[in-house]
C-alpha positions in Angstrom: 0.0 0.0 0.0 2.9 2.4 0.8 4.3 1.4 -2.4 1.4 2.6 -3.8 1.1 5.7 -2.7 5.0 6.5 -3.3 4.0 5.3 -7.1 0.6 7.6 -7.4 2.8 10.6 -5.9 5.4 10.1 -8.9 2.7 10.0 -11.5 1.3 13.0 -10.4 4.4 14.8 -10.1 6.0 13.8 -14.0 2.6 14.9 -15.2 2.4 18.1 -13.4 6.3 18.0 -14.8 4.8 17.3 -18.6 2.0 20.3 -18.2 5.0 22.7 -17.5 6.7 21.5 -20.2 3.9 21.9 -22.5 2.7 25.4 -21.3 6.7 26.1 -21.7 6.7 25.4 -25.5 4.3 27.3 -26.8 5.8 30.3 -28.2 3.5 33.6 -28.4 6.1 35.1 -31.0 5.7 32.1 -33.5 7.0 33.1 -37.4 4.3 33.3 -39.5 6.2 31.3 -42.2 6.7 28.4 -39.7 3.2 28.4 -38.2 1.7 27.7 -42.0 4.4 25.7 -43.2 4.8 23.2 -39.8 2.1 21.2 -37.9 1.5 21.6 -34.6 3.0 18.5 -33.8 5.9 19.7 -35.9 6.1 23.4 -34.4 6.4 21.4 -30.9 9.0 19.1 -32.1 10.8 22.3 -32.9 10.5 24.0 -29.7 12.1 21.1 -28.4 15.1 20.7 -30.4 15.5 24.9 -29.9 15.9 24.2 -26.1 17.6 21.5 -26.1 21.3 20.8 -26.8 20.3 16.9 -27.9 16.9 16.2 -27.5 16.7 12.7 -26.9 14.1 10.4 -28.4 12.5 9.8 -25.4 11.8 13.6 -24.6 10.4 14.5 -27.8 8.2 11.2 -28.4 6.4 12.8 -24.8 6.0 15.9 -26.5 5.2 14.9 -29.9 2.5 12.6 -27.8 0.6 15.5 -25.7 -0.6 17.3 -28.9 -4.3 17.0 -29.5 -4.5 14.9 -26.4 -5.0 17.3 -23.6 -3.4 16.4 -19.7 -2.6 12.6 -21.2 0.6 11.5 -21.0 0.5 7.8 -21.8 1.1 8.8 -25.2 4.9 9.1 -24.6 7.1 6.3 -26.1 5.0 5.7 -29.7 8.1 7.1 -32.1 5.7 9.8 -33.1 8.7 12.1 -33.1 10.9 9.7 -35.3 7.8 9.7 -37.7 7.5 13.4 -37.5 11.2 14.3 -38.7 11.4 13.8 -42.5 8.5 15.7 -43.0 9.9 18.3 -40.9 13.6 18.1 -42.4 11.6 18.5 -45.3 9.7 21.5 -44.1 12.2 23.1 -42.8 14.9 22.6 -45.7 14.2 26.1 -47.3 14.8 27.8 -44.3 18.3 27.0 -44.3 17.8 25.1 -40.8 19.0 21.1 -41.1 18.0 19.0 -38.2 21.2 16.2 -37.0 20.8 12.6 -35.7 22.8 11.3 -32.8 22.2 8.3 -33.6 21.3 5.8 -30.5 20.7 9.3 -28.4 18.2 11.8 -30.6 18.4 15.0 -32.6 19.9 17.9 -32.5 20.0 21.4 -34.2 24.0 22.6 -35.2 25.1 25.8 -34.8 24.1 27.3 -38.0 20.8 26.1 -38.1 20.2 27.1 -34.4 21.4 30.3 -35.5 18.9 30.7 -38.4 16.2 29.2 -36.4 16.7 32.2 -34.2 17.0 34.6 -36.3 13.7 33.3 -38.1 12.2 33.7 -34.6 13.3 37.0 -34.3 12.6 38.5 -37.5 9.4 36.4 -38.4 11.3 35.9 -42.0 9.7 33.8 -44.7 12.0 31.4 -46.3 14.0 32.3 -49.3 
């Protein structure tokens, strides 16, 4: 019984963890050029790779999982994120930004993409 209390407690801290995390990635000044090219799913992929210096497989499969499904967080672990990526590599190709595998550990963004993805966040550019 103690056990299962110690267990509840931990599920309702990580998803108290995950709503902070999701209120933490949406972005107020989204580009205009990303928010019609990229799907939601997509722009939150994104978010996470911009905060992140690797963002592991496991951390963006629990993101890519809480779109469209409200507080639930079972969704984590499905691969949506692998899924996700060469449509967004693709997506994000003319805007100069190329997203990296590590492979065995997740993605990352390299300097000079970071860079433009900054600078698109900034400016609110449309690609070239």
């Amino acid at each position: 019984m103690n056990t299962e209390k110690v267990l509840r407690d931990r599920i309702e801290l990580l998803e108290e963890e995950l709503r902070q995390l999701k209120a933490g990635l949406a972005d107020p000044h989204l580009p205009k050029a990303f928010a019609e090219a990229l799907s939601k799913q997509q722009m939150v992929i994104l978010q996470g790779l911009r905060r992140k210096q690797v963002a592991s497989y496991e951390y963006l499969d629990c993101i890519a999982g809480t779109v469209g499904n409200s507080e639930r967080s079972d969704n984590c672990g499905k691969n949506r994120a692998k899924t996700a990526m060469l449509n967004l590599r693709t997506r994000l190709k003319p805007f100069g930004i190329n997203i990296s595998t590590w492979r065995g550990v997740g993605y990352y963004l390299d300097e000079q993409s970071k860079a433009r993805l900054e600078q698109q966040f900034a400016e609110g550019e449309s690609p070239r």
